[in-house]
C-alpha positions in Angstrom: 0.0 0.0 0.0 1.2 3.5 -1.1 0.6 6.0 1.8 0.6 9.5 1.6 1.9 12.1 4.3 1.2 15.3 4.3 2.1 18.6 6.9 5.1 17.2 7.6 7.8 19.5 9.3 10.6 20.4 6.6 12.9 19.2 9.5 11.6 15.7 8.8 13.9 13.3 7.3 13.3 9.7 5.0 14.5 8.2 8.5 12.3 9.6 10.5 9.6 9.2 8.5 10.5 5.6 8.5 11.1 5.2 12.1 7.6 6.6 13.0 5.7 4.1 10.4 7.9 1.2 11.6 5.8 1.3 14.9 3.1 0.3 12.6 5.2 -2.6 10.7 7.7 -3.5 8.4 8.0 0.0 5.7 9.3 -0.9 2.1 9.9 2.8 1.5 10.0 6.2 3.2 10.6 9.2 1.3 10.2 12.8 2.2 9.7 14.9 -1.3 12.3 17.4 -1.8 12.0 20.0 -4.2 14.3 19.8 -7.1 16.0 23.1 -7.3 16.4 23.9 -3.7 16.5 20.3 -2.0 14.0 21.3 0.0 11.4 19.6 1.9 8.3 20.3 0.1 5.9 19.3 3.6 5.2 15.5 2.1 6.5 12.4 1.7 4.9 8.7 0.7 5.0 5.4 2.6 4.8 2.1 1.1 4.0 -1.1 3.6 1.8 -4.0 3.4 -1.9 -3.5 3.2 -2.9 -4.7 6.8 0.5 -2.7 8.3 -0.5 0.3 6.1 -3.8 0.4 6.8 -2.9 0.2 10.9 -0.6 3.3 10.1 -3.2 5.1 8.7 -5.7 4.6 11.5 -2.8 4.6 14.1 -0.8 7.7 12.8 -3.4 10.2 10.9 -3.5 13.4 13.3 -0.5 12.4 15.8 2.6 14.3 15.8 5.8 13.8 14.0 8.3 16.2 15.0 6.0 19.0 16.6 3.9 18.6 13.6 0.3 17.0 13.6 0.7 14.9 10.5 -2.2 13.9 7.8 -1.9 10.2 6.7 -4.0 9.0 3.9 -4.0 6.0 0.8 -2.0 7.8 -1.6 -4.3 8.6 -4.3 -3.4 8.1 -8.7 -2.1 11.9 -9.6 -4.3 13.3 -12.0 -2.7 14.7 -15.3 -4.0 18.3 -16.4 -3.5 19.9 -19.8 -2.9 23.5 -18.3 0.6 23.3 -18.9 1.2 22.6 -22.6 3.8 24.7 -24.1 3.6 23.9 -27.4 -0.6 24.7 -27.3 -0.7 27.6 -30.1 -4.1 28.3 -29.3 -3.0 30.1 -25.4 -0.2 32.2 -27.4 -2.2 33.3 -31.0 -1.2 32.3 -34.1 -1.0 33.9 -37.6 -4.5 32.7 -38.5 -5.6 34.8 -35.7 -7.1 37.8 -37.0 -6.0 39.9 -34.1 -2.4 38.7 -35.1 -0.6 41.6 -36.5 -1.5 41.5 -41.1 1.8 40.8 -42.3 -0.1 41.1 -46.1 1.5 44.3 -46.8 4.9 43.1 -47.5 
């Protein structure tokens, strides 16, 4: 089972994530999510256990504290895709069909 952790103190490391899910049970994975240009803790991080261990984490963990922080721990849930950020969309930057795109006719 994939868990997600949110409101998580940027203190927090993957090994203390880990230590506080091992009460639970045996943890496959811990990782806090950094951000990429900074290294950064982002205030999350996922989980993976079994399904019985994860699911006693869940109920165990959700609103307890992880270093000074009350933590939010849910079943992580499929990331859904947008098309907002398409840069090669013409349409959100005009194109020359456009008729408020500049007449280059006279030339």
């Amino acid at each position: 089972m994939n868990i997600f952790v949110s409101n998580l103190n940027y203190a927090t490391t993957d090994d203390g994530l880990r230590r506080a899910f091992e009460e639970c049970g045996e943890v496959s994975s811990a990782k806090v999510i950094t951000d990429k240009f900074t290294g950064r803790s982002r205030g999350f991080g996922f989980v993976e256990m079994s399904d019985d261990d994860g699911q006693k984490a869940i109920d165990t963990l959700n609103g307890t504290s992880l270093d000074d922080k009350i933590i939010n721990v849910a079943v992580s849930q499929p990331r859904e895709r947008s098309n907002n950020r398409s840069f090669n969309n013409r349409e959100n930057y005009g194109n020359r069909n456009d008729r408020n795109y500049r007449n280059n006719d006279r030339y």
